[in-house]
C-alpha positions in Angstrom: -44.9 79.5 -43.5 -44.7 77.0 -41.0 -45.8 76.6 -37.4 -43.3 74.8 -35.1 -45.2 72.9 -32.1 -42.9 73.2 -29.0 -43.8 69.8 -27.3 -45.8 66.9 -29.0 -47.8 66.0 -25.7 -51.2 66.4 -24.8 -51.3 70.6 -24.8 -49.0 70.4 -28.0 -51.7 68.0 -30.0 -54.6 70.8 -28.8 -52.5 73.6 -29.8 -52.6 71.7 -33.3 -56.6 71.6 -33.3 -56.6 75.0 -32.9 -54.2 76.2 -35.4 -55.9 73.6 -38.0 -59.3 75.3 -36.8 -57.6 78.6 -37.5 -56.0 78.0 -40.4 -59.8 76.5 -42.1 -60.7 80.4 -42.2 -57.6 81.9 -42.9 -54.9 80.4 -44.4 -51.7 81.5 -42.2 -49.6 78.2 -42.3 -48.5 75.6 -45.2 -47.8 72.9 -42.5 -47.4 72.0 -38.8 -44.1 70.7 -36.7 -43.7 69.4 -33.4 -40.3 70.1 -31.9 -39.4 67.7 -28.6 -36.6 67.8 -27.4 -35.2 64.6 -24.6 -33.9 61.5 -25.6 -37.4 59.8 -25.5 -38.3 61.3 -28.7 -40.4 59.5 -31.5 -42.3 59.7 -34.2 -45.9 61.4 -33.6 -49.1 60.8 -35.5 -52.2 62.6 -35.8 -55.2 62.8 -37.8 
């Protein structure tokens, strides 16, 4: 399954922590997405 981030910004990156964090003890998601909308959009990276 996958989770879908709504918003790449600074809550959206912390909502990722957490769901890693979560996901360390038990294994709900395969892989992570961040969905931003707006013409601004880009590429995001984390660690």
């Amino acid at each position: 399954m996958v989770l879908a981030i709504y918003g790449a910004g600074g809550l959206g990156r912390e909502v990722l922590e957490l769901a890693k964090i979560i996901n360390k003890k038990e294994k709900l998601w395969d892989s992570f997405i961040f969905i931003v909308d707006g013409a601004d959009s880009k590429k995001v990276k984390w660690h």
